[in-house]
C-alpha positions as CSV (number, residue, x, y, z in Angstrom):
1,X,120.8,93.0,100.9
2,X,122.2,90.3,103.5
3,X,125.4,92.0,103.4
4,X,124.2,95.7,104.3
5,X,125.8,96.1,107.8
6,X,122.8,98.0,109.5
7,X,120.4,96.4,107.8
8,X,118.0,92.9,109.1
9,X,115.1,91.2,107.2
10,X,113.7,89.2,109.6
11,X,110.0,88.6,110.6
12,X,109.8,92.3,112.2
13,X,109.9,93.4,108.5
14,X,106.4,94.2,106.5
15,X,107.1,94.1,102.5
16,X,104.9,96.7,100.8
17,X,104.6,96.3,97.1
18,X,103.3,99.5,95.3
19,X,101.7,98.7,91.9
20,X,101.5,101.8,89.6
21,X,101.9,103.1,86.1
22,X,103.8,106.0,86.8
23,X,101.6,109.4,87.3
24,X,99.0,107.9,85.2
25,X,96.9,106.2,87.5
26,X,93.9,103.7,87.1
27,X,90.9,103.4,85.2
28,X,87.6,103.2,87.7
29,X,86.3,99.9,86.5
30,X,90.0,98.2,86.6
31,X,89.7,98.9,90.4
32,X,86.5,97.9,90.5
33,X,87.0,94.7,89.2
34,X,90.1,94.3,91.5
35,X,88.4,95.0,94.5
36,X,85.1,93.4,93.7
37,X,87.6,89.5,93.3
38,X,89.4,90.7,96.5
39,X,85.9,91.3,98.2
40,X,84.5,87.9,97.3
41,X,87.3,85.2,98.2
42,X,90.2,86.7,96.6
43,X,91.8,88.3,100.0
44,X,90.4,84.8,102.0
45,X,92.7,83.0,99.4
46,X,96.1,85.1,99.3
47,X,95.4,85.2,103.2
48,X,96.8,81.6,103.0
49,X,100.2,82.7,101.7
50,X,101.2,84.9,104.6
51,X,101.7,83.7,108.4
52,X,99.6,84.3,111.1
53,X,101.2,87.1,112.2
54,X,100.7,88.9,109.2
55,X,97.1,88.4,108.0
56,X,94.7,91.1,109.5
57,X,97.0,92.2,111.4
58,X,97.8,95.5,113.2
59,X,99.8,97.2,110.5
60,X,98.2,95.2,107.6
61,X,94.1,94.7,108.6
62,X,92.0,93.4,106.4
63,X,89.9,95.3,103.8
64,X,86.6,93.1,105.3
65,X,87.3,94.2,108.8
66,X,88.9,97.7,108.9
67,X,87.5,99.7,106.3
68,X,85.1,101.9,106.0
69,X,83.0,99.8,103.6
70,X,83.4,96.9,105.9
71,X,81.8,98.9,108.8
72,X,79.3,100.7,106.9
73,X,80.5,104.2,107.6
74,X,80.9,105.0,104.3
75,X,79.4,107.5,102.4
76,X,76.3,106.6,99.9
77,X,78.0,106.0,96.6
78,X,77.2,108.7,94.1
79,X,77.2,106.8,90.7
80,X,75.2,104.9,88.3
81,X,75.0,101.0,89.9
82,X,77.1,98.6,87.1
83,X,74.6,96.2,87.4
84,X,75.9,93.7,84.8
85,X,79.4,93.9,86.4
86,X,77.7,93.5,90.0
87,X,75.8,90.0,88.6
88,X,79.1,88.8,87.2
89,X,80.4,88.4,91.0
90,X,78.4,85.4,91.1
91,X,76.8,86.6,94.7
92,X,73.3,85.1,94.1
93,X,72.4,83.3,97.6
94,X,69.7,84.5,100.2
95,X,71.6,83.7,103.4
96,X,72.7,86.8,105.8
97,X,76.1,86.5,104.9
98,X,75.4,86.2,100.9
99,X,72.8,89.5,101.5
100,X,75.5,91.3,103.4
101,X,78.4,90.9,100.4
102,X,76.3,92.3,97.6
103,X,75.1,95.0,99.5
104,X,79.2,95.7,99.5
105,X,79.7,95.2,95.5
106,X,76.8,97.1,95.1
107,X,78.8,100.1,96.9
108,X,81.8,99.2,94.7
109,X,79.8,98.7,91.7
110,X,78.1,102.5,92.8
111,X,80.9,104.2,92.7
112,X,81.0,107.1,90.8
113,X,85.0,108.0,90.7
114,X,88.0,106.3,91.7
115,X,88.0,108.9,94.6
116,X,84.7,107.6,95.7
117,X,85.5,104.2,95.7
118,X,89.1,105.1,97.3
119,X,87.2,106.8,100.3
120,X,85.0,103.6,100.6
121,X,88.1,101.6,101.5
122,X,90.2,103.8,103.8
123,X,91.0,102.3,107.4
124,X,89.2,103.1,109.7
125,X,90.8,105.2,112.7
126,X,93.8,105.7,109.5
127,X,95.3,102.2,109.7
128,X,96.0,101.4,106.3
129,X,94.5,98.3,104.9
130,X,96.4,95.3,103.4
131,X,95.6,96.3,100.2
132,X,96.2,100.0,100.3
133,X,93.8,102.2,97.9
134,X,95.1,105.7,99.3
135,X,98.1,106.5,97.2
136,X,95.5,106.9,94.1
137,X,94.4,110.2,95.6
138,X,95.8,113.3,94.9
139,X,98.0,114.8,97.4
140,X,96.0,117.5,98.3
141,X,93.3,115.3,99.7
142,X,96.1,114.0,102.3
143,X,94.6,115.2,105.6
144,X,97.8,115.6,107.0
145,X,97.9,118.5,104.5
146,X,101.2,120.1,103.0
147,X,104.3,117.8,103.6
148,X,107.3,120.2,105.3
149,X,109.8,116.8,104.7
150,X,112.2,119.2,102.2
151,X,112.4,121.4,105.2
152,X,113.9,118.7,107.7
153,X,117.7,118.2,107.8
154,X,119.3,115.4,106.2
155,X,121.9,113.8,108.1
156,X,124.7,112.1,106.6
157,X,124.7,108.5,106.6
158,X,126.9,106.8,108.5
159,X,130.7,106.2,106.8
160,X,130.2,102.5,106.9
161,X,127.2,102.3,105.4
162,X,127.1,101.0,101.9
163,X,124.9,103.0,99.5
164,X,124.2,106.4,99.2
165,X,121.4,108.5,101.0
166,X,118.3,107.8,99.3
167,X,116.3,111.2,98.2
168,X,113.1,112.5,98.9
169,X,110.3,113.0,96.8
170,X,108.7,116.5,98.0
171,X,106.8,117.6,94.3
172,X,102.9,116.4,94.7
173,X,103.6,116.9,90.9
174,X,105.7,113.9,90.8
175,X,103.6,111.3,93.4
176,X,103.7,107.9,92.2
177,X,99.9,106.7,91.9
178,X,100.2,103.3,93.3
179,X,98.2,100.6,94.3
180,X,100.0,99.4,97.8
181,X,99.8,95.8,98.6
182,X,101.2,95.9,102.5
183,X,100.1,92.5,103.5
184,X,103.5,89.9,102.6
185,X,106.8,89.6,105.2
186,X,109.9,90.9,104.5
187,X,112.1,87.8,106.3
188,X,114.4,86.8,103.4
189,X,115.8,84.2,105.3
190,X,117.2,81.3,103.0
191,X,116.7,80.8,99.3
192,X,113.2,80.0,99.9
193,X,112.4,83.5,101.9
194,X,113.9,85.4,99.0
195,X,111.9,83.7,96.5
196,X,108.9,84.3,98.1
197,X,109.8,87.9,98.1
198,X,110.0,88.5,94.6
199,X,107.6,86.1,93.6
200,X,104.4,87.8,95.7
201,X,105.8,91.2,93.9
202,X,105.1,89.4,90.6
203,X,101.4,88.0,92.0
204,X,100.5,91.7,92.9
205,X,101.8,93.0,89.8
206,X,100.2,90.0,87.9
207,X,96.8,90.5,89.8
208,X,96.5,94.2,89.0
209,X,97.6,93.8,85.5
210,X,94.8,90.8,85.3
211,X,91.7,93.5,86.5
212,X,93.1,96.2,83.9
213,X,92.9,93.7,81.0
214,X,90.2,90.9,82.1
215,X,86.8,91.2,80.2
216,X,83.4,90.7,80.7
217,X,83.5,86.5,80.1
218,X,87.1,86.0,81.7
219,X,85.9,87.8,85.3
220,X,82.6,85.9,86.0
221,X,85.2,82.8,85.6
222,X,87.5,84.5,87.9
223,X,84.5,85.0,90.2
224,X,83.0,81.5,89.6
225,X,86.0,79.7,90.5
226,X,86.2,81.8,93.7
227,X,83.4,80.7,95.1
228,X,83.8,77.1,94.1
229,X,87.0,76.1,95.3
230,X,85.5,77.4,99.0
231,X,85.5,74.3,101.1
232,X,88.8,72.7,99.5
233,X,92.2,73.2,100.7
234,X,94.2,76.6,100.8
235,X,97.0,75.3,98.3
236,X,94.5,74.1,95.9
237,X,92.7,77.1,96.4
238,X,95.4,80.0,95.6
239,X,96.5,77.5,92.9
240,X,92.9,77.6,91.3
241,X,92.7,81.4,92.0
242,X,96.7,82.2,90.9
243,X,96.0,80.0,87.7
244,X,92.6,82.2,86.6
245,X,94.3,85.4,87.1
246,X,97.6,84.5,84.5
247,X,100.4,83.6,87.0
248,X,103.3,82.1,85.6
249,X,103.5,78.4,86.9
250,X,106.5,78.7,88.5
251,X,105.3,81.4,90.6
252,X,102.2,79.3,91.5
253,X,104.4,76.3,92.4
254,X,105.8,78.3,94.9
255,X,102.8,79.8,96.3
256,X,101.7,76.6,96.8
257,X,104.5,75.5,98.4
258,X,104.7,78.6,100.9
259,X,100.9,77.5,102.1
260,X,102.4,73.8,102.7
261,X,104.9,75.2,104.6
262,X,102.7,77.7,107.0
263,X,100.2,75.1,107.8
């Protein structure tokens, strides 16, 4: 990657990380379970392993500020509330700000399709959020409507450059259902920088794979840790969070290390 000639990963570059299982997609209370963690303390935490520059920012907001749920322009949720699922969040409190987050999980915990909840956390004014729900949505809900890319010329890449043109992917048929996590840098910079790199791809991949398998039990714990660690520090706090969810240690270690770093 350092040696591509018209290639730089600097701190201009965003590293989006698309977690999928192919065409099959995602079961509605995996996602619900994912979004409900990130939702209480889950995207505070991770925040603390990306610079400044890159937490809520312009191309990577956050879901608590620029979705629709977060501005309560959503539409009213159309399924059966998961009650037991919305008490496991651990959001018992009588303050504003306590009121305010389970009137959110109860929209997530309302949600009657993966569509539903999919259109409860688009950006608003179409910025995409940090962590990107869109791509689970069929195609042909796109409202940019039919893609005309296969009709566009292809020019040849320049003789110098190193590997071949990479292909587009025109068939709705064949989309990718992802989960897009846009939020990390791309600056691979040093042994260090590059490590980073692949070890966030293994947190988001970890983290989605945790909300697919976690049960009942193991996700109140999740929750419950959330909300304890607040008031310590950020390292100890994705180390608490990264250690619930089934990181490798290794992987944690370095989180940890990236928050020392960026303080």
């Amino acid at each position: 990657m350092h040696e591509m000639p018209v290639t730089v990963f600097n701190h201009t570059c965003g590293q989006h990380v698309h977690v999928g299982r192919g065409t099959d997609g995602f079961e509605l209370p995996a996602l619900q379970r994912l979004v409900s963690v990130l939702w209480i303390g889950g995207e505070e935490i991770l925040n603390a392993v990306h610079p400044a520059y890159r937490t809520n920012g312009v191309f990577c907001p956050s879901l608590h500020t620029s979705t629709l749920l977060a501005k309560g322009k959503a539409a009213r949720p159309q399924g059966v509330l998961q009650a037991d699922w919305l008490q496991r969040c651990g959001v018992t409190e009588d303050d504003e700000a306590s009121v305010s987050l389970r009137a959110k999980l109860e929209a997530i915990w309302s949600a009657g399709s993966v569509y539903e909840l999919c259109d409860m956390l688009v950006g608003d004014c179409k910025r995409e959020p940090a962590y990107n729900f869109a791509n689970l949505k069929p195609p042909t809900d796109d409202p940019a409507g039919i893609s005309f890319a296969h009709l566009i010329p292809r020019r040849p890449p320049p003789e110098e450059f190193p590997i071949e043109e990479f292909p587009f992917d025109d068939d709705p048929a064949d989309k990718k259902i992802t989960i897009e996590f846009r939020q990390a840098g791309g600056d691979i910079k040093g042994d260090s920088g590059f490590e980073f790199v692949m070890a966030w791809v293994r947190v988001a991949t970890g983290l989605v794979a945790w909300a697919i398998d976690t049960d009942a039990e193991d996700f109140a714990k999740v929750a419950r840790d959330i909300h304890e660690s607040r008031g310590e520090n950020k390292a100890f706090r994705v180390g608490t969070f990264l250690n619930a969810i089934g990181i490798p240690g290794g992987d944690i270690e370095r989180m940890m290390a990236r928050v020392a770093q960026l303080e």
